[in-house]
C-alpha positions as a printed Julia matrix, in Angstrom:
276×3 Matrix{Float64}:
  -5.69   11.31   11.1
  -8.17    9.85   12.85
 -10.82   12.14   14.33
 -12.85    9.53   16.56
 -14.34    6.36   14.9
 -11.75    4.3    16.02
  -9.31    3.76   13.27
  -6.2     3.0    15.09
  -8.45    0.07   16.98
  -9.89   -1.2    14.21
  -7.14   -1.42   11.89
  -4.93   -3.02   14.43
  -7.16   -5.51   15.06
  -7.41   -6.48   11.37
  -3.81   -6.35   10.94
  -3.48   -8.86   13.9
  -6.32  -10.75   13.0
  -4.61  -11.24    9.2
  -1.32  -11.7    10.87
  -2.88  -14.14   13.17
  -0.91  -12.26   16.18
  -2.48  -10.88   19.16
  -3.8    -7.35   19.15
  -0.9    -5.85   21.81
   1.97   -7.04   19.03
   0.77   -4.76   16.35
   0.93   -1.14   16.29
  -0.67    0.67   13.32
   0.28    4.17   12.64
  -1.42    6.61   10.36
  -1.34   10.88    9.57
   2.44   11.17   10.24
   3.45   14.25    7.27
   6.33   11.84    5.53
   3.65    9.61    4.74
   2.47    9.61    1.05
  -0.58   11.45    0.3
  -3.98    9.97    0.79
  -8.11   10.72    0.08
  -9.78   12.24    3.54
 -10.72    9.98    6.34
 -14.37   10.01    6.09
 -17.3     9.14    3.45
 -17.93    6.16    5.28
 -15.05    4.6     3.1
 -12.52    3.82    5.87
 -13.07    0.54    6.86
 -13.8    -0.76    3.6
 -11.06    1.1     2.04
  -8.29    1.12    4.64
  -8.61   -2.06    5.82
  -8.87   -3.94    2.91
  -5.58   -2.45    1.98
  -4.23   -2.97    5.64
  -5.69   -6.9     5.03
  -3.65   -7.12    1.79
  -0.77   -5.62    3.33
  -0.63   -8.12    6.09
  -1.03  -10.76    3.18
   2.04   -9.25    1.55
   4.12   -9.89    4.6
   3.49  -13.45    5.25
   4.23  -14.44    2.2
   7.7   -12.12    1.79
   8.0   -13.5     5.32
   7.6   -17.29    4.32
   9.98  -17.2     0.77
  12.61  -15.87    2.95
  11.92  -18.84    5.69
  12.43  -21.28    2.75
  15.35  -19.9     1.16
  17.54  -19.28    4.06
  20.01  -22.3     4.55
  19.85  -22.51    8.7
  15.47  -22.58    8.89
  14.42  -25.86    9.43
  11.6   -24.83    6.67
  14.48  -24.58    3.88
  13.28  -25.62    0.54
  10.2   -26.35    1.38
   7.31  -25.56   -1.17
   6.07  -23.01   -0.3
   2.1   -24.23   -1.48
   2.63  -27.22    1.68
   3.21  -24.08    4.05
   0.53  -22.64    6.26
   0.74  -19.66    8.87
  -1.47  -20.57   11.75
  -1.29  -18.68   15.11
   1.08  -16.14   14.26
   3.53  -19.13   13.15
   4.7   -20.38    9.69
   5.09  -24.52    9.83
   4.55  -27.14    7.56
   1.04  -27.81    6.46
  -0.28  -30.32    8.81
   2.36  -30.52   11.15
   1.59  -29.28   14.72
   5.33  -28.58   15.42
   6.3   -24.67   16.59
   6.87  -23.71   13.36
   8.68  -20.52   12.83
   7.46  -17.28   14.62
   7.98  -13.51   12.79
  10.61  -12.86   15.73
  12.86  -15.52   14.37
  12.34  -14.75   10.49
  12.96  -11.17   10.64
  15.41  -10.92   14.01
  18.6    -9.56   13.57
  17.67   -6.2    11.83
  16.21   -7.49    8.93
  12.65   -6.49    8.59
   9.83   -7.3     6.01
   8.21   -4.79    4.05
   4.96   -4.76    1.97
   2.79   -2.79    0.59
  -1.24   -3.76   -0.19
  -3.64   -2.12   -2.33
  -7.67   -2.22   -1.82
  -8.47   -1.77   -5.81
 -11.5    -3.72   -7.22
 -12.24   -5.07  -10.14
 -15.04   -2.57  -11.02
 -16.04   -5.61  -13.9
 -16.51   -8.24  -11.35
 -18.49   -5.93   -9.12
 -21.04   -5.2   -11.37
 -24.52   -6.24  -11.15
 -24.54   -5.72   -6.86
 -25.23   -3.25   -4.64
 -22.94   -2.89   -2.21
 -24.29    0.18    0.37
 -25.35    0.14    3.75
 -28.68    0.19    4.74
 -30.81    0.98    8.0
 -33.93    1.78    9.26
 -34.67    4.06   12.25
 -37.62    3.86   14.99
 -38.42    7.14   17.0
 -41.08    7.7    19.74
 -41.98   11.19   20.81
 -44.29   13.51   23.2
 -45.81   16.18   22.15
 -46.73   19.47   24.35
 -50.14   20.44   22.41
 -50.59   23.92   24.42
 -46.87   25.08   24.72
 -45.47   23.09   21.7
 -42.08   21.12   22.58
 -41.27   18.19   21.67
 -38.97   15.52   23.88
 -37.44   12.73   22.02
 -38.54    9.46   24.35
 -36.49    6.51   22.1
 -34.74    5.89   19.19
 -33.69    2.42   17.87
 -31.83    1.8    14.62
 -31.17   -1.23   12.31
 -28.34   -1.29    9.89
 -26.62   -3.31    7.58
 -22.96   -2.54    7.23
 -21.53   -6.35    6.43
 -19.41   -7.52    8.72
 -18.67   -5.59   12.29
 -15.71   -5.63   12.87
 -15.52   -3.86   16.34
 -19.23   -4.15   17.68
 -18.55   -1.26   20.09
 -16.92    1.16   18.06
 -20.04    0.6    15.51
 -22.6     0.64   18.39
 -20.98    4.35   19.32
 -20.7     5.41   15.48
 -24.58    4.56   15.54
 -25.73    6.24   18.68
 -23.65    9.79   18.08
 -25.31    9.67   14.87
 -29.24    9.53   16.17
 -27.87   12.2    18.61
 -26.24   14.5    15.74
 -29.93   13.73   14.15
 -31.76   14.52   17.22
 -29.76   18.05   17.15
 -30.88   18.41   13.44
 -34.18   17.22   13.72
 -34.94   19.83   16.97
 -32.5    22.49   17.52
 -29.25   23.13   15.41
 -29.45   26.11   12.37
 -27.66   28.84   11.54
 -29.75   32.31   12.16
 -28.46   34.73    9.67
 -28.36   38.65   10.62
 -30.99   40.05    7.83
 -28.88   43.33    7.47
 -25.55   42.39    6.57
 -26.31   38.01    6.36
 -23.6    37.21    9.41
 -24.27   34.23   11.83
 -25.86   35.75   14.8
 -25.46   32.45   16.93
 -21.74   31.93   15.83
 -20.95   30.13   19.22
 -21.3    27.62   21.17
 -23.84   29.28   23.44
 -26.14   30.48   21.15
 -25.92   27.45   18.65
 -27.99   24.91   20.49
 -26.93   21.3    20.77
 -27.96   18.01   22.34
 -26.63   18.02   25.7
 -27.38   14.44   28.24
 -30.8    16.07   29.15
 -31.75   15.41   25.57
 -30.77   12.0    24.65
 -33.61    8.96   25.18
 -33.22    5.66   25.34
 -31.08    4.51   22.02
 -30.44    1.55   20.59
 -28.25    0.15   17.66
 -28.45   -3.43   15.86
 -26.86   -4.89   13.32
 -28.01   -7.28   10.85
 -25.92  -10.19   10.58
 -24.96   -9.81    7.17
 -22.21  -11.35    5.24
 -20.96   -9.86    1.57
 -18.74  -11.67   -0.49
 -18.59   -8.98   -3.06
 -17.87   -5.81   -1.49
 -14.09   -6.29   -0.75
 -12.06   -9.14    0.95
 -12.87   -8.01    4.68
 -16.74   -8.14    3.9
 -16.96   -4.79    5.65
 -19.54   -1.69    3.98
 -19.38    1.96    5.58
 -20.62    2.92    9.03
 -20.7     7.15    8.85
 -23.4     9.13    7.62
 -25.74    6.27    7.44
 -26.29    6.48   11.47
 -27.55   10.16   10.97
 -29.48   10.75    7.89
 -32.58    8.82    8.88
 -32.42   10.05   12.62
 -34.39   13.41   11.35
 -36.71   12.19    9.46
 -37.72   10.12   11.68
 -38.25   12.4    14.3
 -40.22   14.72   11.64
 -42.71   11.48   10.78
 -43.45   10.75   15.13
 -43.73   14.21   15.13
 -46.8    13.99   12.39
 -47.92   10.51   13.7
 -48.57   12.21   17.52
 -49.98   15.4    16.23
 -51.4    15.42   12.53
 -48.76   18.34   11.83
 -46.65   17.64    8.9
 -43.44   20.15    9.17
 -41.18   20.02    6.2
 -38.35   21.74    7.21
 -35.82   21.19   10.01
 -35.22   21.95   13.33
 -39.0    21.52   13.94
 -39.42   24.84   16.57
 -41.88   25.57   18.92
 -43.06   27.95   16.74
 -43.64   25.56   13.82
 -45.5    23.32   16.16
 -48.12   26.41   17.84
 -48.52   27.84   14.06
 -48.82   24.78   11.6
């Protein structure tokens, strides 16, 4: 299923980007129960994983789409070979030509669909020898109460490297909940046990503190303009825990860098601050 990054969006718009169609002619679907199993959506493996197969896949049906164009006696592409083909547009017309061409409507009409599957394997031999993660870097700037001890978060601005973007603002959201989530670990969220029996004593919503809009700076995300050959065929790394991990930290070093006070363990309290 997809629980927020965008999946439907992005997959659709690689499907119709492969497909050469526009984005409002291609519906993806995904997390229906008569669906064969599949890994969890997460691990920052989705894009890379899912839409290399959804690339493939889309591969699959223009060329199951073209052999059928060729073979059927009424197409004006019959017995063509297939290598002076080209699908450009959406369209399937001789290789050169700038005539109409055939259209997926007119190969597949009359009930008779095309089916393909696409897998997003790789050939762990010709991978080896790169590294193929994402990277980032993360800026913070903070202010520092001396007498009472709290902290406000003024900016954050992250740089990452994720290959190619395929949706700039479903990455530029991914980033920016992701220095929030890390602005929520850095300053507020734990778990406070009960010392007597070891249950949650703030096992709600009001008692477990979160960022709210009161608590969010100035962010920013870029993106380096990276392209990978080697990762997979869409050039595409993962975009998930990378946006959060380094949020903290950073947070932890402005805190040091305003105030001399090096706390090494998170949230970073009031207390922490008036004691260290």
């Amino acid at each position: 299923s997809d629980m927020g990054p965008g999946t439907y969006t992005s997959m659709t718009q690689v499907a119709a980007d492969s497909l050469g169609l526009p984005v409002d002619r291609v519906r993806f679907r995904l997390g229906r129960t008569d669906y064969p199993a599949t890994p969890a959506h997460g691990g920052s493996w989705t894009m890379a994983s899912v839409g290399s197969a959804v690339r493939a896949a889309c591969l699959e049906v223009q060329s199951a789409a073209a052999m059928r164009a060729v073979a059927e006696a009424g197409s004006p592409l019959n017995g063509l070979d297939m290598e002076n083909l080209e699908w450009a547009e959406g369209r399937l017309r001789r290789r050169g030509d700038a005539g109409p061409g055939l259209g997926f409507a007119e190969i597949v009409g009359g009930g008779r669909p095309v089916e393909a599957t696409g897998s997003a394997a790789r050939d762990a031999a010709a991978a080896e020898g790169y590294s193929m993660h994402s990277f980032g870097a993360v800026l913070a700037e903070v202010a520092v109460d001396p007498d009472v001890g709290t902290i406000r978060v003024r900016r954050i601005v992250g740089a990452y490297g994720i290959g190619r973007v395929v949706n700039p603002l479903l990455a530029s959201s991914q980033c920016t909940g992701g220095m929030i989530g890390g602005i929520g670990m850095a300053l507020m969220e734990r778990t406070v046990l009960d010392p007597r029996d070891g249950r949650p004593v703030n096992a709600h919503m009001a008692d477990y503190l979160l960022p709210v809009n009161l608590d969010i700076p100035h962010l920013e995300a870029h993106f380096v303009d990276e392209v990978d050959p080697h990762v997979n065929p869409l050039g595409v790394k993962g975009l998930g825990e990378i946006a959060l991990v380094g949020t903290a930290p950073t947070i932890a070093n402005a805190v040091y860098h305003a105030t001399g006070k090096r706390i090494r363990r998170l949230p970073i309290t009031i207390e922490d601050m008036l004691t260290a």
